[in-house]
C-alpha positions as CSV (number, residue, x, y, z in Angstrom):
1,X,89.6,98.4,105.9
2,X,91.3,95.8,108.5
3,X,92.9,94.1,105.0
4,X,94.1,97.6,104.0
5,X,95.7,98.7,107.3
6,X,97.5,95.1,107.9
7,X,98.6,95.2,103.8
8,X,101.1,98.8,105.3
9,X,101.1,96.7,108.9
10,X,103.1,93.8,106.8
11,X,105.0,95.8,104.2
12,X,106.3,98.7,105.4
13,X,107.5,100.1,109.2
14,X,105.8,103.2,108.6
15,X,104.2,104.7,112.0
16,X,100.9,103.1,112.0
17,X,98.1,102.5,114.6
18,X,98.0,99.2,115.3
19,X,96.1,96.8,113.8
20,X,94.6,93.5,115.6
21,X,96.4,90.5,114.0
22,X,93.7,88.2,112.2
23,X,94.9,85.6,109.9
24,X,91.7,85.9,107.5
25,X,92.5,89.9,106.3
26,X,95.7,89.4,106.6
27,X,95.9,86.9,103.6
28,X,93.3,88.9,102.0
29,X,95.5,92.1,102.5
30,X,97.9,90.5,99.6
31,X,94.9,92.5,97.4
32,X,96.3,96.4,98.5
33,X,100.1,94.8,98.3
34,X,100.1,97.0,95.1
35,X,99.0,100.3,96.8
36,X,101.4,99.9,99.4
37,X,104.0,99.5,96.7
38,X,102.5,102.9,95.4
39,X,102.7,104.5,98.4
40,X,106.5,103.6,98.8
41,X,106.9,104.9,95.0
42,X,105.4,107.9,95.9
43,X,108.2,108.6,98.7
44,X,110.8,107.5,96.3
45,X,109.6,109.6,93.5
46,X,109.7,112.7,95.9
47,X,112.7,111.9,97.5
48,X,114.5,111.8,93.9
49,X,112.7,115.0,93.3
50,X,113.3,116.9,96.0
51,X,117.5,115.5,95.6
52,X,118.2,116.9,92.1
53,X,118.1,120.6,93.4
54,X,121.2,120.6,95.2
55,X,123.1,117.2,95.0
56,X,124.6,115.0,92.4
57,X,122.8,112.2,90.8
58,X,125.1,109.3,92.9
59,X,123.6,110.8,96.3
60,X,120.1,110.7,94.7
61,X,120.5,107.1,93.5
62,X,122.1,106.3,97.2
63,X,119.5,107.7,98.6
64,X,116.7,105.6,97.0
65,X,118.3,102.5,97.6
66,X,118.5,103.7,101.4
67,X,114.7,105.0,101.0
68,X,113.4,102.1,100.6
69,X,115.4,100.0,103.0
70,X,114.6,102.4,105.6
71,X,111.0,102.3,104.8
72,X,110.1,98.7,104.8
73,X,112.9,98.0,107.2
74,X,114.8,95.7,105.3
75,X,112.5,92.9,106.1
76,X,112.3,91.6,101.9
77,X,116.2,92.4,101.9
78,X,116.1,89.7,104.7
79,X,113.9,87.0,102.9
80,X,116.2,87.7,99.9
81,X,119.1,86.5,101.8
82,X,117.7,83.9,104.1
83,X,116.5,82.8,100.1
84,X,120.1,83.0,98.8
85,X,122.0,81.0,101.8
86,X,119.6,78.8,101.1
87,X,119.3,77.9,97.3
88,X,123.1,78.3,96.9
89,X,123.7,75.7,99.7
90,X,123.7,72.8,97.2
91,X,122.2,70.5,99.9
92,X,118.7,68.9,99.9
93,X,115.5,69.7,100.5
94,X,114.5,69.7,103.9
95,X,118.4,71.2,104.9
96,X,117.9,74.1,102.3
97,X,114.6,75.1,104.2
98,X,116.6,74.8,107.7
99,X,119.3,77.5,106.5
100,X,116.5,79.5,105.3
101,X,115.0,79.4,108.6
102,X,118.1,80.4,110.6
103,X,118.6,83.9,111.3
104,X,122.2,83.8,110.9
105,X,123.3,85.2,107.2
106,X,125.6,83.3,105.5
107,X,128.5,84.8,103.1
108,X,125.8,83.4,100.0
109,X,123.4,85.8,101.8
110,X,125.7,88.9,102.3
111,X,127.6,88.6,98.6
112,X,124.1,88.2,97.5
113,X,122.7,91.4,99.0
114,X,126.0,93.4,98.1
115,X,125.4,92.7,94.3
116,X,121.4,93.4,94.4
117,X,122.4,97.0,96.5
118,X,125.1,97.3,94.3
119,X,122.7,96.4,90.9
120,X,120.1,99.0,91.8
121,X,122.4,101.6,92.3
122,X,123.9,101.6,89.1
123,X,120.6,101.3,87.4
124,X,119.3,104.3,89.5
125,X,122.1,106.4,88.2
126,X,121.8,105.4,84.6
127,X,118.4,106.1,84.1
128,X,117.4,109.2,82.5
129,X,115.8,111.9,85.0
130,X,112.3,112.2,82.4
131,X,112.1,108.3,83.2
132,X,112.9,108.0,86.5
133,X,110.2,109.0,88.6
134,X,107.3,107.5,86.6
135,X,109.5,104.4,87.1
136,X,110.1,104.9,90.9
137,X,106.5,105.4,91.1
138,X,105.5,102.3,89.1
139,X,108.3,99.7,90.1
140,X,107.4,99.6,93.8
141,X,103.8,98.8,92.7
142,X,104.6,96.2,90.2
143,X,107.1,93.9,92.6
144,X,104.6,93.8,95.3
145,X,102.1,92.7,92.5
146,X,104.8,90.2,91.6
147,X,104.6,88.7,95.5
148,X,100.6,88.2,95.1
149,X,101.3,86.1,92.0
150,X,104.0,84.0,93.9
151,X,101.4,84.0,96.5
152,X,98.2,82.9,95.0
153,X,100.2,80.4,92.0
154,X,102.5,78.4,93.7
155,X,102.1,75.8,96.8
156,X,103.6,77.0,100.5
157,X,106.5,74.5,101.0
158,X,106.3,74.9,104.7
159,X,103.3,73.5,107.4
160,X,103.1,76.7,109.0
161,X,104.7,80.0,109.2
162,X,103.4,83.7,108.3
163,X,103.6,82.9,104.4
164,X,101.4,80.4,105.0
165,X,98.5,82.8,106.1
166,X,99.0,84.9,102.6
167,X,99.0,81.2,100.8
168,X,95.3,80.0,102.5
169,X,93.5,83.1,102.4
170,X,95.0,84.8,99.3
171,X,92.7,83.4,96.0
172,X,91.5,84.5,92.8
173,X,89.5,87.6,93.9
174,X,92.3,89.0,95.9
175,X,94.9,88.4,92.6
176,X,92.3,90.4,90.6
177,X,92.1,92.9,92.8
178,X,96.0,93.7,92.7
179,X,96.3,92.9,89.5
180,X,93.7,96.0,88.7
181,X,95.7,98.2,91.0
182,X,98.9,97.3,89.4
183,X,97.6,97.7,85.7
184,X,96.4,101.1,86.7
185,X,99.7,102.3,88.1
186,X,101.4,101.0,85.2
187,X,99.2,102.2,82.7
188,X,98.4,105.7,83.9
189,X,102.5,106.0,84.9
190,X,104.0,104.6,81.9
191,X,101.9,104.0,79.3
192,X,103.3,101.1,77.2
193,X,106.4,100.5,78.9
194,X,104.0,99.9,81.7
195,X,102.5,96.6,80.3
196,X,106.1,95.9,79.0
197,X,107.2,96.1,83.3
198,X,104.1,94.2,83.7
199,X,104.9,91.3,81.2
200,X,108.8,91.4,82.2
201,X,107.5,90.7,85.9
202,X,105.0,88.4,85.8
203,X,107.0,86.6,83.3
204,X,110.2,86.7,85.6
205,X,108.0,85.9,89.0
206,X,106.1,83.0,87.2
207,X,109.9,81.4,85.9
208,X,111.6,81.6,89.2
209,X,108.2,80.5,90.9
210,X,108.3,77.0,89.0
211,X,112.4,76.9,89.8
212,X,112.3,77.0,93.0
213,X,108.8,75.1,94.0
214,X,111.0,72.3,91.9
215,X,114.1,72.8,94.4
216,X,111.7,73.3,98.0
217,X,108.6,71.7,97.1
218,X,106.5,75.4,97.1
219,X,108.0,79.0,98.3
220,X,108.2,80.6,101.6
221,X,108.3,83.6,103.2
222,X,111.4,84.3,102.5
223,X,111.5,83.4,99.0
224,X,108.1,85.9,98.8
225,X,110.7,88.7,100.0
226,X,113.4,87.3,97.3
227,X,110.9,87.5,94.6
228,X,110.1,91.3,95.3
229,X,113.6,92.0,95.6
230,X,114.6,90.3,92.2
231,X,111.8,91.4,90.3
232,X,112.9,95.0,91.3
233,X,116.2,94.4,89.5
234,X,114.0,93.2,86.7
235,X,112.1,95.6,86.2
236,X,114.4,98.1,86.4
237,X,116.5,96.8,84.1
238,X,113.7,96.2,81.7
239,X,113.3,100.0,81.5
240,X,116.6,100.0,79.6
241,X,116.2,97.9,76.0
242,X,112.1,99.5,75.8
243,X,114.2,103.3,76.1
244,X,116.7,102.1,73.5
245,X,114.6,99.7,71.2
246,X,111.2,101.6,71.2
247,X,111.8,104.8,72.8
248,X,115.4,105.8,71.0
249,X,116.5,107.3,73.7
């Protein structure tokens, strides 16, 4: 239950009791990342519902971008551009993990963020109203799935550091166990362009995993938050060719 509570505790700044920090369930929590990411979906999905009464479809896709940065307060939008000042520094190894470490943003870090606000927005307000909140409920789930692969397949590149907890304590039982999660979401959601979202992000995460444990020696924190960030594009975006190639829609 302790792994449960500290999974919300991590992801989300929803109103919560709190929860006694203890490194062991919090790496283990990486297992209900998933069902938080279901639980966000769930908001989304209503919020999308509850906005096509009375306002146009660029408020509702607005809104959802907003939704979620309100409800996990930014703190993956953070890691995504600590990531980006970082990677796009051009310098080595050791300096690209000191940017990433400074809590300054850099204009990599704030052109970055523009474009990935800007990207879901426009994919938000494309996507057919049928589709859209099946996908809101299932893309959530699937990009904090995508963080627990990052987790438990590639090295930590740093000695320490909150990361590192998920890294030693998250293993093969705890991937199972948000892989199931994520499968069912996915499945019972979607259907078959489920295990296409599936396939598009564990494919994407396990590419840019091996890209940029090449560049830092392992991932990070941040790049854990980058990951969920990018894979939401992804995914999102992967909703489009399935609707046209399979779908005909």
């Amino acid at each position: 239950m302790k792994s449960f509570l500290l999974a919300f505790y991590q992801l989300t700044r929803l109103p919560l009791p709190t929860v006694p920090f203890e490194e062991r369930s919090c790496g283990r929590s990486t297992a209900f990342f998933p069902a938080v990411g279901l639980f966000l979906g769930l908001i989304l999905a209503a919020l999308a519902w509850a906005s096509q009464w009375c306002f146009p479809e660029q408020f509702r896709a607005a809104l959802l971008v907003t939704g979620m940065l309100v409800l996990t307060g930014g703190m993956h939008l953070d890691g995504y551009m600590d990531s980006i000042d970082g990677l796009l520094s051009g310098r080595p190894r050791e300096r690209k993990l000191e940017i990433m470490r400074d809590s300054r943003v850099g204009a990599f870090g704030v052109t970055g963020a523009v474009c990935l606000l800007l990207t879901k927005y426009t994919l938000f307000l494309g996507m057919p109203g049928q589709t859209l909140i099946p996908v809101l409920i299932t893309v959530p789930a699937l990009s904090r799935w995508s963080m627990v692969i990052a987790i438990t397949a590639f090295p930590y590149a740093r000695p320490e550091g909150l990361g590192k907890v998920y890294a030693t304590y998250a293993g093969r039982k705890e991937m199972l166990i948000a892989t199931l999660i994520a499968a069912l979401v996915a499945g019972l959601s979607l259907n078959l362009l489920g295990a296409w979202l599936m396939f598009a992000g564990a494919a994407f995460t396990g590419l840019a995993g091996r890209r940029i444990t090449r560049a830092l020696g392992g991932l990070t924190g941040d790049i854990y938050g980058f990951i969920n960030e990018m894979t939401e594009v992804v995914l999102l975006a992967a909703v489009y060719p399935y609707l046209r190639l399979i779908a005909g829609i």
